[in-house]
C-alpha positions as CSV (number, residue, x, y, z in Angstrom):
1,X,-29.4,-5.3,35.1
2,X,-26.4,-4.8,33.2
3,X,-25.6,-7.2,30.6
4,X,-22.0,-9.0,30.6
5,X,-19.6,-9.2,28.0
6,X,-20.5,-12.6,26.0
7,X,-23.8,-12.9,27.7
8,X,-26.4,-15.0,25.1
9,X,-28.5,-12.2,24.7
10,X,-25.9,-10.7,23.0
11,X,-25.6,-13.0,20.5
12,X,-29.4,-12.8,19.3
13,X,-29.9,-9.2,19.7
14,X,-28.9,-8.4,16.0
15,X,-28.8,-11.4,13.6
16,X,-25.8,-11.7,11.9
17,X,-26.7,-11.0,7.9
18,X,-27.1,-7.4,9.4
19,X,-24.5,-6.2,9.6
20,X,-22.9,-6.7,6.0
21,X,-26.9,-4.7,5.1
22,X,-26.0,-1.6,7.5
23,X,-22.7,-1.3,6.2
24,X,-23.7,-1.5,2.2
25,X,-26.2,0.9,3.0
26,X,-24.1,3.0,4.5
27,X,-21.3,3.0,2.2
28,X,-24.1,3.3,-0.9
29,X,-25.7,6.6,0.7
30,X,-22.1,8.1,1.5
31,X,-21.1,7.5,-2.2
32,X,-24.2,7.8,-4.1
33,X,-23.2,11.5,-5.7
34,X,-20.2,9.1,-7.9
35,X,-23.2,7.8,-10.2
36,X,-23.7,11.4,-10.9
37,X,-20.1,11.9,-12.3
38,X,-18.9,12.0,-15.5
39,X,-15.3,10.9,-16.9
40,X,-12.2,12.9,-16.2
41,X,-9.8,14.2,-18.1
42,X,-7.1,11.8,-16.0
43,X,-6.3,8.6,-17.4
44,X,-10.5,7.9,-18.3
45,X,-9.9,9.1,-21.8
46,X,-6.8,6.6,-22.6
47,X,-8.3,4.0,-20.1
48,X,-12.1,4.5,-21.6
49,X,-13.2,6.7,-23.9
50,X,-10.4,6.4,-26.7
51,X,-9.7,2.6,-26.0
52,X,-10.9,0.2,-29.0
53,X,-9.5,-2.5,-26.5
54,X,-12.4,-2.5,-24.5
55,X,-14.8,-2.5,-26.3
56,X,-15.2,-6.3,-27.5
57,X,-14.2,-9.7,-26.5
58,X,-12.9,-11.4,-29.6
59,X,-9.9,-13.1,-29.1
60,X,-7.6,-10.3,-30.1
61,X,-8.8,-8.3,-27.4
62,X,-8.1,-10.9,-25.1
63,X,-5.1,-11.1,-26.2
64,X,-4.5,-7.4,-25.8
65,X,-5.7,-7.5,-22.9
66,X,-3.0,-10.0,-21.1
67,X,0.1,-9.3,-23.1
68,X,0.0,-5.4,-23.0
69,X,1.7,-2.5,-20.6
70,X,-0.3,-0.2,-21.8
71,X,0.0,2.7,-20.0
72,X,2.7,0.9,-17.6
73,X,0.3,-1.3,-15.3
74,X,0.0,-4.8,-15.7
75,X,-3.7,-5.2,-15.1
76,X,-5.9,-7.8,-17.5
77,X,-8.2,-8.3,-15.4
78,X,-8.8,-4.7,-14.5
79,X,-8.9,-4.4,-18.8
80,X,-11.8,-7.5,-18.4
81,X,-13.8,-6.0,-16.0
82,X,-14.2,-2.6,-18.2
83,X,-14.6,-4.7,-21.4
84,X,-17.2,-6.6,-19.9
85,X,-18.7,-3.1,-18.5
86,X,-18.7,-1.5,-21.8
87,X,-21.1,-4.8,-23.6
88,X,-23.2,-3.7,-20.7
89,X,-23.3,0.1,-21.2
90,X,-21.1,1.4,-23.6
91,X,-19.6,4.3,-22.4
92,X,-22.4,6.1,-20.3
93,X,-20.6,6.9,-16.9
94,X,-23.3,5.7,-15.0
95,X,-22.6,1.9,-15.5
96,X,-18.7,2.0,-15.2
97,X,-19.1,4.4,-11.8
98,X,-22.1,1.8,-10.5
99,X,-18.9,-1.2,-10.7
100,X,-16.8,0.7,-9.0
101,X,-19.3,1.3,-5.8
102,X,-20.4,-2.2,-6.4
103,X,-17.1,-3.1,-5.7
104,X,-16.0,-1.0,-2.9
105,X,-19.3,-1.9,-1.2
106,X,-18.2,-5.3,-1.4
107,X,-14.9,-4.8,0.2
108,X,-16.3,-3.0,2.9
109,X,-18.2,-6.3,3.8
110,X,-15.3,-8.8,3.6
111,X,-13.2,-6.0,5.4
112,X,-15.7,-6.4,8.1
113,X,-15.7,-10.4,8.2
114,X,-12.1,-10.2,8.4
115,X,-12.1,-8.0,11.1
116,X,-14.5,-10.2,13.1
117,X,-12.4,-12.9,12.1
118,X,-8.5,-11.5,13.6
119,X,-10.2,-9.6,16.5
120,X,-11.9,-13.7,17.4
121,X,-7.4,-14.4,17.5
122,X,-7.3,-12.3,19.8
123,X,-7.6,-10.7,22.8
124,X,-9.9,-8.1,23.3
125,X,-13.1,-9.2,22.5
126,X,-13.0,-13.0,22.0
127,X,-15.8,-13.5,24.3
128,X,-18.3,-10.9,23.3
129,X,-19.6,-11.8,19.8
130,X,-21.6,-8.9,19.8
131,X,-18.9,-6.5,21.0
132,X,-16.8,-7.9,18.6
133,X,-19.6,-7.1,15.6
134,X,-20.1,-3.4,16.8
135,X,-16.5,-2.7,16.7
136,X,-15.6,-4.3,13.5
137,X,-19.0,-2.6,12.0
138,X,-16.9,0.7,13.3
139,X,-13.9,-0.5,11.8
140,X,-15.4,-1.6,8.3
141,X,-17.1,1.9,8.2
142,X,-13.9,3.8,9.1
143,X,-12.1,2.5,6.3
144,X,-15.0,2.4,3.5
145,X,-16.8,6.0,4.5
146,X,-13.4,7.9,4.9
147,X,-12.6,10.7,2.5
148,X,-9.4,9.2,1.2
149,X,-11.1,6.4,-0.3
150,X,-12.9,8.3,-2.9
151,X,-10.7,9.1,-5.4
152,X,-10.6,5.3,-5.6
153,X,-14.1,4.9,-5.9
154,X,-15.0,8.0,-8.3
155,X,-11.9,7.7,-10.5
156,X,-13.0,5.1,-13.3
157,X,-9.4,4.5,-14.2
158,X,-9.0,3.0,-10.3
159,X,-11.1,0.7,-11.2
160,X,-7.9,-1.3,-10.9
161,X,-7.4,-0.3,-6.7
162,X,-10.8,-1.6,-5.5
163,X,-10.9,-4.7,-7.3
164,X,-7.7,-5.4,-6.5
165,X,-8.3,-5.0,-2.8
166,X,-12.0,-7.9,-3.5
167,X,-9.5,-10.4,-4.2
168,X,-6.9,-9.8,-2.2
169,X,-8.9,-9.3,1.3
170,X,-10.7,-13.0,-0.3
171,X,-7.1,-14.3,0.0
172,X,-6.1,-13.2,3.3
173,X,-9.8,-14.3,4.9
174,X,-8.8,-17.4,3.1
175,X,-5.6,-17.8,4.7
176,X,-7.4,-17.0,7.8
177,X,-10.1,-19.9,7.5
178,X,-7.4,-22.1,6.8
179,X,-6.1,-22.0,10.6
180,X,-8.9,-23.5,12.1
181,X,-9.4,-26.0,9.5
182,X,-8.7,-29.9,9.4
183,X,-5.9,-31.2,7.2
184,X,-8.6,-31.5,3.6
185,X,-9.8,-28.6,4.3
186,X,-6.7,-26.8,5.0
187,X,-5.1,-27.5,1.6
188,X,-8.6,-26.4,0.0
189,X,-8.2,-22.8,2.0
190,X,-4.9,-23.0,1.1
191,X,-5.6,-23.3,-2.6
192,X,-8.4,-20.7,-2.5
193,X,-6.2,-18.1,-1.1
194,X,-3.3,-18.4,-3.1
195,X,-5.7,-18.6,-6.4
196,X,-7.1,-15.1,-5.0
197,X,-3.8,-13.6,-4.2
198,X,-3.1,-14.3,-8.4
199,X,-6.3,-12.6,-9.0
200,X,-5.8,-10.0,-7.0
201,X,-2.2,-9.4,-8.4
202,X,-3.7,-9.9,-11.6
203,X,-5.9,-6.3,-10.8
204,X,-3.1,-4.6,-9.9
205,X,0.2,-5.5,-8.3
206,X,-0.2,-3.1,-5.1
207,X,-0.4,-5.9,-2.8
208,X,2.4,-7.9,-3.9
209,X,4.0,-7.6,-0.4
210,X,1.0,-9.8,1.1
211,X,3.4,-12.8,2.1
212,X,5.4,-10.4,4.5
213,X,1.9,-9.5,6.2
214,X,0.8,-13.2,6.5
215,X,4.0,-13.5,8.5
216,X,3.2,-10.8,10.4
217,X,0.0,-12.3,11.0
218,X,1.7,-15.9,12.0
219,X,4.0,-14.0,14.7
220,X,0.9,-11.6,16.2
221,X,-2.7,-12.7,15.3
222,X,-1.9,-16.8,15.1
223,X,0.7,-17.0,17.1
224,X,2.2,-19.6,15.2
225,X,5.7,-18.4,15.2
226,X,7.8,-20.6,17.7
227,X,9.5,-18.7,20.4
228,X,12.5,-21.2,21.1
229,X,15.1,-22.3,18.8
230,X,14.6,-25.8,19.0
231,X,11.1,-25.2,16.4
232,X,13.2,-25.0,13.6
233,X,10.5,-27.3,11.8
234,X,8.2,-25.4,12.5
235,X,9.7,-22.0,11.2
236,X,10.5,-23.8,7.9
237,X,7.1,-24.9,7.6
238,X,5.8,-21.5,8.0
239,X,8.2,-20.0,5.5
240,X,7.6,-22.9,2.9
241,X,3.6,-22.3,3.1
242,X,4.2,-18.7,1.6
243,X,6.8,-19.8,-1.4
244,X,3.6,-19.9,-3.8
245,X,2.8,-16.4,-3.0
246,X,6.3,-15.1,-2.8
247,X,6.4,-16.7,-6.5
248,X,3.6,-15.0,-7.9
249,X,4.2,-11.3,-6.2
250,X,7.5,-11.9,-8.0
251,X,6.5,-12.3,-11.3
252,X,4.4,-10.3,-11.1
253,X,7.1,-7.6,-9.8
254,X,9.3,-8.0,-12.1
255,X,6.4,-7.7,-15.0
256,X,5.6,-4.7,-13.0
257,X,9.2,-3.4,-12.5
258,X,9.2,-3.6,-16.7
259,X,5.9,-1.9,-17.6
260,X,6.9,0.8,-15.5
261,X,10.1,1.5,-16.6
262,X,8.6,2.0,-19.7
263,X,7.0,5.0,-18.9
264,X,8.3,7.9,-16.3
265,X,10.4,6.3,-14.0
266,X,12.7,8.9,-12.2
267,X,16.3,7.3,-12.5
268,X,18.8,7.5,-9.3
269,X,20.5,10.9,-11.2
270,X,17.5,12.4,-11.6
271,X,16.1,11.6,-8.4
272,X,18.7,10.3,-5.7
273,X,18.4,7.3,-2.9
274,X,18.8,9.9,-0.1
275,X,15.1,11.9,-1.9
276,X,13.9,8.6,-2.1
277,X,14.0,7.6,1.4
278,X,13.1,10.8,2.5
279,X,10.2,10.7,0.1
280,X,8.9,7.7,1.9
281,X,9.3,8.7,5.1
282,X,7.2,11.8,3.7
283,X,3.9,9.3,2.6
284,X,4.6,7.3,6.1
285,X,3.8,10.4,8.1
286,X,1.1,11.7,4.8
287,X,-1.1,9.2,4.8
288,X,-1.5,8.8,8.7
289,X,-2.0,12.8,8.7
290,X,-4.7,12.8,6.2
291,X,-6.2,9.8,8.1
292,X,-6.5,12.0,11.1
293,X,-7.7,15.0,9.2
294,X,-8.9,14.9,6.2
295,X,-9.0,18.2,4.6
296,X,-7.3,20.0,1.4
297,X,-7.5,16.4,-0.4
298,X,-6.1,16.2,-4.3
299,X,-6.3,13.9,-6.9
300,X,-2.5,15.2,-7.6
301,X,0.1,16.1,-4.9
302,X,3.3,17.2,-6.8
303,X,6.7,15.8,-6.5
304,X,9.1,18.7,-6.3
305,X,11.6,18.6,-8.8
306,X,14.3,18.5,-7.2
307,X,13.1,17.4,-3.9
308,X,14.9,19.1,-1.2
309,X,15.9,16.0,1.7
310,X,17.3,18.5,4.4
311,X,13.6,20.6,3.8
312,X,12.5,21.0,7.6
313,X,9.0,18.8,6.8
314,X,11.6,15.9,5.3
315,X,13.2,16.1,8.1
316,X,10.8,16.1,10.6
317,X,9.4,13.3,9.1
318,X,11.8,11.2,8.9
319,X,12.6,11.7,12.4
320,X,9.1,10.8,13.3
321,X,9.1,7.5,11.5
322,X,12.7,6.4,12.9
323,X,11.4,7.4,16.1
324,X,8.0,5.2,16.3
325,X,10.1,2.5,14.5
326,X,12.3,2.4,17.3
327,X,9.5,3.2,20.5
328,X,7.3,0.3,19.3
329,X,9.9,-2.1,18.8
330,X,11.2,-1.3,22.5
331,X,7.4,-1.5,23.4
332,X,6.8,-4.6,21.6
333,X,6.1,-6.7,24.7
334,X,3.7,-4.3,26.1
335,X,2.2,-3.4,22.9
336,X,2.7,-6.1,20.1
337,X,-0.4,-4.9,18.3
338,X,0.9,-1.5,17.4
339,X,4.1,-2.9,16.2
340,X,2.0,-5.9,14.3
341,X,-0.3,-2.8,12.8
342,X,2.9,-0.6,12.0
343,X,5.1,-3.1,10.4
344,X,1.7,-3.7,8.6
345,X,1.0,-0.5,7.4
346,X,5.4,0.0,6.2
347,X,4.9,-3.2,4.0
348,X,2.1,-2.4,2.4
349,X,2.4,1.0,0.9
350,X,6.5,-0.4,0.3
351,X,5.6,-0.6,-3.6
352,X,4.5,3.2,-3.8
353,X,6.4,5.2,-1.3
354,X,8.5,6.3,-4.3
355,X,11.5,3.8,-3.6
356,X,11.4,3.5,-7.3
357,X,9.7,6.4,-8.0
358,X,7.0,6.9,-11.2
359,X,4.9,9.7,-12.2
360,X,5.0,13.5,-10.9
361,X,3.0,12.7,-7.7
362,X,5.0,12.5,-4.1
363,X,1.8,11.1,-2.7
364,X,-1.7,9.8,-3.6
365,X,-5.1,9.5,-1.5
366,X,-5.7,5.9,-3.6
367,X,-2.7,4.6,-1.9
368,X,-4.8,4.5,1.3
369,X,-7.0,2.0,0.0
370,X,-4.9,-1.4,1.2
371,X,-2.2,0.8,3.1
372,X,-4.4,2.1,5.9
373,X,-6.7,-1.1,6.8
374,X,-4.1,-1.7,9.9
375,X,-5.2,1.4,11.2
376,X,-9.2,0.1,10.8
377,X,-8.3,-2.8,12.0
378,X,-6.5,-1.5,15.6
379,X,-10.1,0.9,15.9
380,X,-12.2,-2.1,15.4
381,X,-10.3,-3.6,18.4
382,X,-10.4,0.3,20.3
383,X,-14.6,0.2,19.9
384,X,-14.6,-3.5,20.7
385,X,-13.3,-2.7,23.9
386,X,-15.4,0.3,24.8
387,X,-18.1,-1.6,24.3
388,X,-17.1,-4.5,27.3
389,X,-16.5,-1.3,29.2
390,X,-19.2,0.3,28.1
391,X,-20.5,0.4,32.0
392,X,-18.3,3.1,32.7
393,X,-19.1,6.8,31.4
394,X,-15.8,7.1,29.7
395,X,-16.3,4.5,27.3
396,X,-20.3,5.4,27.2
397,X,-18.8,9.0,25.8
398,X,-15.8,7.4,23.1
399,X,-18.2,5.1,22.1
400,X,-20.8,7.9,21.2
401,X,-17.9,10.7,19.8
402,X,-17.1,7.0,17.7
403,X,-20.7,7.5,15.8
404,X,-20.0,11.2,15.5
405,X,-16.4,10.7,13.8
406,X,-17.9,8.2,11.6
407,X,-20.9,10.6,10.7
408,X,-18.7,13.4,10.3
409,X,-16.4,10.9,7.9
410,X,-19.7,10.1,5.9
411,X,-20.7,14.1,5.1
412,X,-17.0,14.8,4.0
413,X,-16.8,11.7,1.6
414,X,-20.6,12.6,0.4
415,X,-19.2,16.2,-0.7
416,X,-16.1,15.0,-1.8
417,X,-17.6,12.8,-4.2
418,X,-18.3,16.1,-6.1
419,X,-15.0,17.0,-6.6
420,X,-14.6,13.8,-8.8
421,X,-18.2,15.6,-11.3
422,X,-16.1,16.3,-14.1
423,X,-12.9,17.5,-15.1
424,X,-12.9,21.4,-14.7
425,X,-14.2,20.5,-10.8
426,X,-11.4,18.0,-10.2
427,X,-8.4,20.2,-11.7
428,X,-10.3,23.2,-9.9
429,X,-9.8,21.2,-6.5
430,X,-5.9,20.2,-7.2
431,X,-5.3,23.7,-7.9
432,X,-7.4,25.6,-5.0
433,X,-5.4,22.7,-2.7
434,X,-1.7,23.5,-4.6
435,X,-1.9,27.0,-6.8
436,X,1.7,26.0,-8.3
437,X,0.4,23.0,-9.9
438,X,1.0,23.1,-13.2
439,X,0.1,19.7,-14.6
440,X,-3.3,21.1,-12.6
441,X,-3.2,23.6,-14.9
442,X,-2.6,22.2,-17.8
443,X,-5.4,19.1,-17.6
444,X,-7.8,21.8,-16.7
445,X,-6.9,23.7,-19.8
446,X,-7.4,20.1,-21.8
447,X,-10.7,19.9,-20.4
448,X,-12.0,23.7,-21.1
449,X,-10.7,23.4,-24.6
450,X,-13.0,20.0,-25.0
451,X,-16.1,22.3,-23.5
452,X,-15.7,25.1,-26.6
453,X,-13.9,27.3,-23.6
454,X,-10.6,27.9,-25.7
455,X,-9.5,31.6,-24.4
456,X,-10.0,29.8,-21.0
457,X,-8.3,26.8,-22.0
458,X,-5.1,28.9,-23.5
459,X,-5.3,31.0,-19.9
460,X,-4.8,27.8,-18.2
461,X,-1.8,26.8,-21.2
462,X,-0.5,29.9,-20.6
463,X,-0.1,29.6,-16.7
464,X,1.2,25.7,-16.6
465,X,3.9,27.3,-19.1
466,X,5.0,30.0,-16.6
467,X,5.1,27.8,-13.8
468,X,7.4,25.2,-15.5
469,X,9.0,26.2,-19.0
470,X,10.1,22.7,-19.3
471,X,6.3,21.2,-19.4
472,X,6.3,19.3,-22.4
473,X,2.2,18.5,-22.3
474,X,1.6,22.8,-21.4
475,X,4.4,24.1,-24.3
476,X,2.6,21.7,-26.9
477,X,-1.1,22.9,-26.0
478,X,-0.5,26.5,-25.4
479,X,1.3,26.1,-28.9
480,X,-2.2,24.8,-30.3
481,X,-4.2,27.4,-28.3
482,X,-2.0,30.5,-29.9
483,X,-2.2,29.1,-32.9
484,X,-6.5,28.6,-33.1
485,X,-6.5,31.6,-31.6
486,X,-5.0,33.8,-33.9
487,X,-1.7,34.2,-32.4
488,X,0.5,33.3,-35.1
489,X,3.7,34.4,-34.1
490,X,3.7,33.3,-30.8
491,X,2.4,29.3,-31.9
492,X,5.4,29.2,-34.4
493,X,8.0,30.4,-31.1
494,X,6.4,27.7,-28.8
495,X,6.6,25.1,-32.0
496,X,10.0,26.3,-32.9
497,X,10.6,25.4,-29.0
498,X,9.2,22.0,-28.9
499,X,11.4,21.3,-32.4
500,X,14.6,22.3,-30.7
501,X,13.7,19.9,-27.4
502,X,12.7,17.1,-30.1
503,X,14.0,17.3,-33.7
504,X,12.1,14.5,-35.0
505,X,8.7,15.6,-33.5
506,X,6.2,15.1,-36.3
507,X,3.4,17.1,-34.4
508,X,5.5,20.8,-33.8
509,X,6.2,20.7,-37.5
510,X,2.5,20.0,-38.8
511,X,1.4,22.7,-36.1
512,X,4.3,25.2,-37.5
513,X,3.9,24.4,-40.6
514,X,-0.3,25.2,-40.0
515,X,0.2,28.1,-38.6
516,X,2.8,29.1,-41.1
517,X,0.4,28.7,-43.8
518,X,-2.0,30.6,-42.1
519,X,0.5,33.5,-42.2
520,X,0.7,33.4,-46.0
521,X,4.4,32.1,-45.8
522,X,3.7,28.8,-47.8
523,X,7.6,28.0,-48.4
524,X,7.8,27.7,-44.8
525,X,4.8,25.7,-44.9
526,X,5.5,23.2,-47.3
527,X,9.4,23.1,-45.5
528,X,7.3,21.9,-41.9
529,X,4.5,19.8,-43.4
530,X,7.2,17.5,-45.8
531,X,9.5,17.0,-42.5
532,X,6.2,16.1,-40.8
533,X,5.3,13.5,-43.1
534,X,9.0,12.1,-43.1
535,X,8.8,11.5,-39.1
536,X,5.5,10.5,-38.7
537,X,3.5,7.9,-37.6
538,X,1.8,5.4,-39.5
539,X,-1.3,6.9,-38.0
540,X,-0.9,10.2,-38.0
541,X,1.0,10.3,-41.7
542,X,-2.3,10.5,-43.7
543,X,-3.5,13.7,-42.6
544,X,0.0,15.4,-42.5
545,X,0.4,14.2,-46.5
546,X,-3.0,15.9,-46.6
547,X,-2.1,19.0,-45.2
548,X,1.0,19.5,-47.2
549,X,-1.0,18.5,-50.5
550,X,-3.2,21.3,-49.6
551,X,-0.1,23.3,-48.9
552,X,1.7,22.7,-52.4
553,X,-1.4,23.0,-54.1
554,X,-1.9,26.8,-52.0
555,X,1.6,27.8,-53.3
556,X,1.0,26.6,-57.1
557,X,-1.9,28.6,-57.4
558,X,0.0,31.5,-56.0
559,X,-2.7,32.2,-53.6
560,X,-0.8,33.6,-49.8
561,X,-4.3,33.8,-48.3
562,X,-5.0,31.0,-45.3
């Protein structure tokens, strides 16, 4: 006999501390290559490795720790949790990589009880507990075991993304449990989720834009949004529960908006409103493509320079999202959950669709990590629903080619956990997946010069140079790489270079004056290494003075040899 949605059986046939087990397990054997992985040569060295910040917790490091913009994020708790990593085990990988997986594994299980808690608003499977639990198992899985969440996951440095997303999903399950409560209660909920936004905001400021998707929540999920005029009360009292978290996102904005500027932000004449808005409509379509199909993933998708907005791809994107904007607002009677998921998925990624645009990248698979939950969320629903139709031999066949997307999702995040080993294998990915990528390039030159591989460190130098001249980070390390490697003439031209970019850059002239010296021209020498000590850094000034001691005392002697 066929069992009925919502029937009791249901209810008993798997208890419920299960499924939180099944989905950590899953998510731990799909990941478990990370605790293999070494740093990269991508933020971990600044972040990690070369950071006396982390590595106590005296009160100046505290300190540090919530005044800086280091780096441009404002992030001291992210800066807490590796301090507190680092008493625990230094800097072996394997510790700082198990935190990260901890974390994620965590999120994957309040994902899920948040799921189970908005698919219990609504429709589809309020009567069938157990319906309800198989499709939000489906949907945790689809959003913790995809591909796009590994560079979030195996990149130390994001340790920021994935704890982050713990507090935030805390706050909006919160916010959720404060629905259904009584009027103590409520303010308790209320207080809880608020306190977790802060944290989360605290992490990192990607989900700023939460109090928009709370009201999205209100109109769709809660239906707490009056529909006549007359509810004006109401209304307000909706829009004055958020004011706390529309204060905090925009402090922490604003403190955002500062430590950013600070470091490459594009300006409007470098890179204009009309690239801008094409550049978002660009990740709009992106990150739904890569959802889809996951292939050719990199931990570095260049922004052109200048980016083209009549390009046929910018266009064609652009087209697309005007044209699903304007279908599901027409359909919105019909279909108020795609609209509800859409408007969703637009507010979140907001902050990083390059509206104000940092960095070299047009597009990043960490993004995904908060910006695609709408779509999890809408296929926990889809599998809820198979399952009360799982009678027919239609849903009996999406619900099984569910299990073999999911498995197929788990191999490709297993493998491309190894692309995330060590540096040479990451900047060997971003260049199989872009071959103009010259940062690629470069960063995989850094890191075959810190193996002892310096001919193949300068080939790399030497490559990033031809594909952009303008490269400051290539010029400067090509320079270096000529220069050990016995190519005098050429390191003074590339220092002579970086001198006429920057006239008071104290590193060309210690490097020209180096390789100078190393020519037997000592004059010249002693000319580089005296400018280099008048323009250098506090830190850096002892071992140019050094150099040109070394220098003067070379030229007194009368010995030219190196």
């Amino acid at each position: 006999m066929e069992n009925k949605p919502g029937h009791a059986r249901h209810v008993t046939l798997v208890p419920d501390w299960l499924w939180p087990v099944v989905i950590v397990v899953v998510v731990v054997i799909c990941f478990a290559p990370v605790l293999r992985n070494q740093f990269v040569n991508w933020d971990d060295i600044e972040t990690l490795t070369a950071n006396p910040n982390i590595r106590a917790l005296a009160p100046v490091q505290l300190r540090w720790m919530f005044t800086t913009l280091y780096m441009g994020p404002y992030q001291p708790l992210t800066w807490l949790s590796h301090a507190l990593v680092y008493q625990c085990c230094r800097l072996n990988p394997l510790g700082h990589h198990l935190v990260n997986l901890g974390l994620h594994a965590a999120n994957a299980v309040l994902f899920f009880l948040l799921v189970v808690a908005l698919m219990r608003e609504t429709e589809p499977v309020r009567d069938d507990r157990f319906g309800g639990s198989i499709g939000a198992v489906a949907g945790a899985l689809l959003f913790a075991i995809h591909p796009l969440r590994v560079e979030a996951v195996a990149w130390v440095t994001e340790r920021r993304e994935v704890l982050g997303a713990f507090f935030l999903l805390l706050s909006v399950l919160a916010y959720v449990r404060m629905q259904h409560a009584g009027a103590q209660r409520r303010l308790a909920w209320s207080l809880l989720s608020i306190t977790c936004f802060a944290l989360s905001l605290l992490s990192k400021a990607m989900g700023m834009t939460l109090p928009l998707i709370l009201l999205v929540l209100d109109v769709y999920a809660f239906r707490r949004w009056p529909g006549t005029a007359g509810d004006a009360q109401r209304r307000t009292q909706i829009f004055i529960e958020k004011i706390p978290y529309a204060v905090i996102a925009a402090v922490i904005a604003a403190v955002a908006f500062v430590g950013q500027r600070s470091g490459p932000m594009a300006t409007l004449a470098q890179h204009g409103m009309v690239q801008r808005l094409a550049q978002a409509a660009y990740g709009l379509c992106f990150y739904v493509w890569k959802t889809v199909l996951p292939a050719h993933l990199s931990p570095l998708y260049l922004l052109p320079r200048p980016l083209d907005p009549t390009a046929p791809r910018y266009l064609l994107c652009a087209t697309v999202v005007c044209s699903v904007t304007v279908g599901l607002i027409l359909l919105r009677r019909r279909a108020p959950w795609a609209l509800a998921a859409w408007v969703c998925y637009v507010i979140i990624l907001l902050p990083v669709l390059g509206l104000a645009q940092t960095g070299s990248q047009i597009a990043a698979d960490r993004y995904t990590y908060l910006g695609c939950l709408p779509w999890a969320v809408l296929a926990a629903c889809g599998v809820g629903k198979l399952w009360q139709w799982r009678a027919t031999r239609q849903a009996r066949l999406a619900l099984a080619g569910t299990v073999v997307v999911l498995a197929l999702l788990g191999i490709l995040t297993f493998w491309q956990t190894y692309v995330w080993r060590d540096s040479v294998a990451l900047w060997d990915k971003a260049i199989a997946v872009e071959p103009d990528n010259y940062i690629a390039y470069n960063n995989r030159g850094t890191a075959r010069r810190l193996q002892g591989d310096i001919p193949g460190g300068r080939a790399d130098f030497e490559q990033a140079v031809r594909l952009d001249p303008l490269y400051w980070d290539a010029r400067v390390n090509r320079a270096w790489a000529r220069r050990v490697t016995g190519d005098l003439d050429g390191a003074i031209a590339d220092y002579t270079e970086l001198i006429r970019r920057a006239p008071r850059y104290a590193y060309a002239y210690d490097g020209r004056g180096r390789a100078r010296q190393a020519k037997g021209d000592l004059g010249g020498a002693v000319a580089d290494y005296d400018v280099a000590v008048r323009f250098a850094a506090p830190l850096e000034r002892a071992e140019f003075e050094r150099n040109l001691k070394a220098a003067r005392q070379q030229r007194a002697t009368g010995d030219a040899r190196p």
